[in-house]
N, C-alpha and C positions, 0 to 999 in steps of 0.2 A: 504493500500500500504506500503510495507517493504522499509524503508529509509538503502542505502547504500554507505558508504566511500569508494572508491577507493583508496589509498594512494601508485604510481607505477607512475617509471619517466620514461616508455618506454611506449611513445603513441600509440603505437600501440596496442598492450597488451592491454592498457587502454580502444580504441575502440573498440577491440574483447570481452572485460568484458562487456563493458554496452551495448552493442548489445544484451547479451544475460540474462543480466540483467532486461534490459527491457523489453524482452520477457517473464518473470515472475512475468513483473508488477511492478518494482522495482524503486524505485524513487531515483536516482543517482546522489551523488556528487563526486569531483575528487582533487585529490592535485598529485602534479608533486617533491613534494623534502619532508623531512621529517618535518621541521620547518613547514609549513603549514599544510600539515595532521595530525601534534598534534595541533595543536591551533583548528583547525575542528570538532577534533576528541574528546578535550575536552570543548568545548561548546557549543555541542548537540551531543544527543541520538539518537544512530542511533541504527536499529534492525540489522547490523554488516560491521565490518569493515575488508576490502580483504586488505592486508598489505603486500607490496615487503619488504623485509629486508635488502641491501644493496640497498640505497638511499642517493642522496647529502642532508646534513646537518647533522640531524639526524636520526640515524640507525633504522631500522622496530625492533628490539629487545628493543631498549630504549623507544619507543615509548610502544609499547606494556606495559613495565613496569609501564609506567607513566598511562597509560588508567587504569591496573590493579589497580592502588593506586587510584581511584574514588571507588565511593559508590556504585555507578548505573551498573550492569553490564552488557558487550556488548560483542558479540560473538566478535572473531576474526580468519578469514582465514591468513594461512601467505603463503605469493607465493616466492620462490626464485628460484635462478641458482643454488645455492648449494647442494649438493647430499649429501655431509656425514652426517654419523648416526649424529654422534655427535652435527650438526650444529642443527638437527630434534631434539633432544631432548632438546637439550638449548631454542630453539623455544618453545615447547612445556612446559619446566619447566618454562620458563618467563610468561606465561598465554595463549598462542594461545590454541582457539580448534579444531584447525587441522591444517594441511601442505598440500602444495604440491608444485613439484620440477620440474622448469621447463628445457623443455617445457612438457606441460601436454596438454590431450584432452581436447575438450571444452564439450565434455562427463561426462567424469571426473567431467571437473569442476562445473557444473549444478546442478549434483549429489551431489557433495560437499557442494554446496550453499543447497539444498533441505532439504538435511539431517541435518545440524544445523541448518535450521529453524521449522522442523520436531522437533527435539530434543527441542527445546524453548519453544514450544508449547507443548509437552508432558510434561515437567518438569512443566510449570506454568498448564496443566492440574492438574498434582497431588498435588501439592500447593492447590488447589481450592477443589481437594476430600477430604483433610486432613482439613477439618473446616476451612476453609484458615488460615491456622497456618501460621505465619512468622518466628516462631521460635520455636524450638524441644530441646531438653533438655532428658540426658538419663545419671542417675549414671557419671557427673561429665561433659561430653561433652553437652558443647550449640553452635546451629547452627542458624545462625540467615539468612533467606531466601534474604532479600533487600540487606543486605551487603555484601553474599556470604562469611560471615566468620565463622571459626570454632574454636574454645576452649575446651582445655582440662584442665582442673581442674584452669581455669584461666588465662591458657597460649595461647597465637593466636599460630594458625598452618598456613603453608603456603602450600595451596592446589590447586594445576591445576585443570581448571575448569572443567576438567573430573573426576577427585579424590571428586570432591563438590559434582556433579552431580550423582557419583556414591552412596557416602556416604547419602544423603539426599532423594535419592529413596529409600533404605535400611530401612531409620534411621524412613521415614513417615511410614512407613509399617510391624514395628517391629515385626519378626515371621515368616513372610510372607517371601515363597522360591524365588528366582530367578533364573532360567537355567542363563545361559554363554549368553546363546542367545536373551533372552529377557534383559539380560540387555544391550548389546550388541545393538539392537535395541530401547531402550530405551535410553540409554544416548550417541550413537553414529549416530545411526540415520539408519545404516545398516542392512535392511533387505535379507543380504544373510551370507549363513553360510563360515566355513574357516578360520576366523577373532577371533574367542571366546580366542587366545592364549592371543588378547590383553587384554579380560577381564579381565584373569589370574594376569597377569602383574599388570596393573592398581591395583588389591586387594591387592598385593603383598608389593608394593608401598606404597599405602593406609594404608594396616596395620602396616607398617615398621613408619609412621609418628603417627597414635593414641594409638598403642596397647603399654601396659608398656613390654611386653611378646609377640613376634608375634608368636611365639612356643605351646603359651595358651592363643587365644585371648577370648578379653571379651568384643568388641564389635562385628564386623564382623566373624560372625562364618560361617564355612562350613556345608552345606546339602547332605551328600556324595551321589553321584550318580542323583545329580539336581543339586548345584549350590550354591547360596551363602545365606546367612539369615543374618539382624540385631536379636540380642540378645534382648530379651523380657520379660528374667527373672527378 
């Protein structure tokens, strides 16, 4: 059974989540203001936590930060009123792995939950193909799986947990092509097409933080006409 943090001071919201929460078997806790859902939230391991962002006390963004500074890593949805890009990507570079902007369908939302637990369970899949390696190491980058940290040539990088997730499917697999679409499906959780510009991006991103050269990189290289490859020379 998947243990999950609610942290959302509108009760209602709150028992539209765990209605359908528990519908997927889900074993649910709740906090109503921010100072409780971080003391919750870092004193047990939950398989993830649905995060409002504008909350009394403290903020669903500081919170989030503070969760990120643990060892243990824990998905996190973040739900808000806010629409701008801007607010989605602060979101998303503070450590959420994924958004949504309400109000949203309870469609939507389900999907959302499924898919990062979908994605959790493929990523500790391929941990477990790769000799259960907890840490990879490649000409200067070491990636250590428990801690969800990355290093290059000694230096910690600061990586969204999709930029981790991407790099670390790649990095176990060195050689090995990936379409837009399988990763896409792989570290997002989404099995339909339409969506691959995010892959794009996120490599984009990715390379723009490890590569000394994004113009000639040397670790994530492209596979023209399929998609992306960890370097294996």
């Amino acid at each position: 059974m998947k243990e999950v943090l609610i942290v959302e001071d509108d009760s209602e919201i709150v028992d539209l989540l765990e209605i359908h929460l528990i519908d997927l078997e889900c074993k649910i806790e709740k906090a109503h203001d921010g100072n409780l859902g971080l003391q919750k939230a870092l004193n047990h391991c939950f398989d993830l936590i649905i995060l409002d962002i504008m909350l009394p006390g403290i903020d669903g963004l500081e919170i989030c930060r503070k969760i990120r500074g643990k060892e243990k890593y824990t998905p996190i949805l973040m739900l808000t009123a806010k629409s701008e890009e801007i607010d989605k990507i602060l979101g998303l570079e503070t450590g959420a792995d994924d958004y949504l902007t309400k109000p949203f369908s309870v469609r939507e939302f389900i999907s959302r939950v499924r898919a990062i637990f979908r994605r959790v369970e493929m990523i500790q899949g391929n941990q477990q193909e790769t000799d259960k390696k907890k840490v990879l190491k490649a000409d200067g980058l070491h990636m250590d799986a428990e801690k969800r940290s990355v290093e290059i040539h000694g230096e910690r990088l600061a990586l969204t947990p999709k930029e981790f997730d991407l790099l670390w499917i790649m990095a176990a697999h060195p050689g090995r092509s990936y379409s837009r679409q399988e990763l896409l499906n792989l570290v997002w959780g989404y099995e339909f097409s339409g969506y691959e510009h995010t892959v794009n991006a996120h490599i984009n991103r990715l390379r723009s933080k490890i590569e000394r050269n994004v113009s000639e990189p040397q670790y994530i290289l492209t596979t023209w006409g399929i998609g992306y490859r960890f370097n294996d020379e």
